[in-house]
Structures are given as structure tokens and as C-alpha cells.
Residue, then its C-alpha position, 0 to 999 in steps of 0.5 A: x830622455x830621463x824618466x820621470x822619477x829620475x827627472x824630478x829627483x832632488x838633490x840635497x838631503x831631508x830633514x828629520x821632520x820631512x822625513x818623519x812627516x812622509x813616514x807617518x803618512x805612509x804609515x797611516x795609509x798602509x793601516x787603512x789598506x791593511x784595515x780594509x784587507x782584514x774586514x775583507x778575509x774576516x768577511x770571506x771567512x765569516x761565509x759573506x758571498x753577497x757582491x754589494x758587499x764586495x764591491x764596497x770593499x773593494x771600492x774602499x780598498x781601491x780609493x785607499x790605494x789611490x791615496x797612496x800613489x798620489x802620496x807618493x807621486x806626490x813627494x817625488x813631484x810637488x808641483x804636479x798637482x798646481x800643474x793640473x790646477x793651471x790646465x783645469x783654470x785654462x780649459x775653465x776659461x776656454x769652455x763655458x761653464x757653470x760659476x760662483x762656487x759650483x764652478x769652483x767645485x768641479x774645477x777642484x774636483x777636475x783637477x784632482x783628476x785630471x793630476x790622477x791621470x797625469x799619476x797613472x800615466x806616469x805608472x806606465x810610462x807616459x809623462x805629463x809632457x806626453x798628453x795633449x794638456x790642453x785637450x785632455x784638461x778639456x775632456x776631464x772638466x767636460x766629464x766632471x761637468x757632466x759626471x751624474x754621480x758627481x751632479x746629482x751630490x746634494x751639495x751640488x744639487x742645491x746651487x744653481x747654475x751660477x753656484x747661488x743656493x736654489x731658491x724654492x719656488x713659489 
């Protein structure tokens, strides 16, 4: 069985505006990361040791590299965003869940990562056919649902269980 990148491959050429389009975005991204890389030695240089520092370096430099392997996964297969939207849309349907634009705000966020792990699975060698979708999907907007950090966001905070803002009590 073909890999992935070898599966998904095109055929035909690109356009000069494709071409230009995916260079620019590589770029921009490579400029960020090269960004975060100099704060980080001017700080090391500078004597900075405290970790909260670090860690927001890190965490920076991290959620930048992740943008460029989805970009880049992305150009070699289109559709694999839609297909983690589709599986987060069915496992939305098969669970309970909170509705109105809550809802509709961890199905997003879901999908993107549940595409995530469709992405780092795809890293080490593991296609999108290898998980067991129906599951995993139900797994990560479980974990979305649930996620503290994502919950606790006052964008979300302020709906209520139905996506309706809160209203304040008597």
C-alpha cells in the first residue's frame, strides 16, 4: 500500500499564484519560528534562567511549528481537514452534547484536533484509515468537552449549556 504523501500526490502542474501563494505562507510561518528562535538566544544571552519564561517560549515556538505541519499537510491533502469535521459532526450526533454556539465552538475546536492527530499520526506512519474514527472522534470532543482550560475560556464561560449567553441572576 502507497504512503500517504504518495497516495495524495497530484498529478498536473501548479499555477504561478498556487505557487506563490504556498511560498509566501511557508515564509511568513518560517519568520515567526525564526522570530521566537532569536528572543529565545537573546534572552539565554541576556542571563534569563526563570522557567515561566521558557516555558512561554516554548509553547510559542511549539504552537508555530504546529502551524507549519499543518500547512504543510494540508497542501499535500486538502480534504483532510473536512474529513475530521465530518467524523467530529458524527460523533456530535452519536453523544450529547452542549448546542447553540457552545456546541458549535468545540465541534470546531475538535475537529481541528482531532485533524491534529490525523497529522501526527500521519508523521509516524499511521494513516487517517489506521484509527478507529468513529472512536477516536468520540474521544477527542469528549476531551474538548471536558478540557478545563478550554471551558473555563470567558468566551465560553459566558454561554450556557444551550450556547445562549448567561443571564444574571436575580
Amino acid at each position: 500500500m502507497p504512503s500517504s504523501h504518495q497516495r495524495t500526490r497530484r498529478t498536473g502542474n501548479l499555477t504561478d499564484v498556487q505557487v506563490s501563494l504556498l511560498a509566501e505562507q511557508f515564509t511568513s510561518q518560517a519568520e515567526r519560528i525564526l522570530d521566537i528562535l532569536d528572543m529565545f538566544n537573546r534572552y539565554a544571552d541576556a542571563g534569563g534562567r526563570d522557567w515561566a519564561s521558557y516555558e512561554r517560549i516554548f509553547d510559542h515556538l511549539s504552537r508555530e511549528g504546529m502551524k507549519l505541519v499543518q500547512y504543510s499537510h494540508s497542501a499535500l491533502d486538502p480534504e483532510l481537514q473536512e474529513r475530521a469535521q465530518r467524523a467530529v459532526t458524527a460523533a456530535a450526533e452519536r453523544t450529547p452534547g452542549p448546542t447553540g454556539q457552545r456546541g458549535a465552538i468545540q465541534q470546531k475546536m475538535a475537529s481541528s484536533v482531532l485533524a491534529t492527530v490525523y497529522y501526527a499520526g500521519w508523521h509516524h506512519l499511521l494513516e487517517v484509515e489506521d484509527w478507529p474514527n468513529d472512536e477516536l472522534a468520540d474521544v477527542v470532543l469528549e476531551a474538548v468537552r471536558r478540557a478545563p482550560r478550554i471551558n473555563d475560556d470567558a468566551a465560553l464561560r459566558s454561554l450556557d449549556r444551550n450556547g445562549h449567553p448567561d443571564q444574571p441572576g436575580p
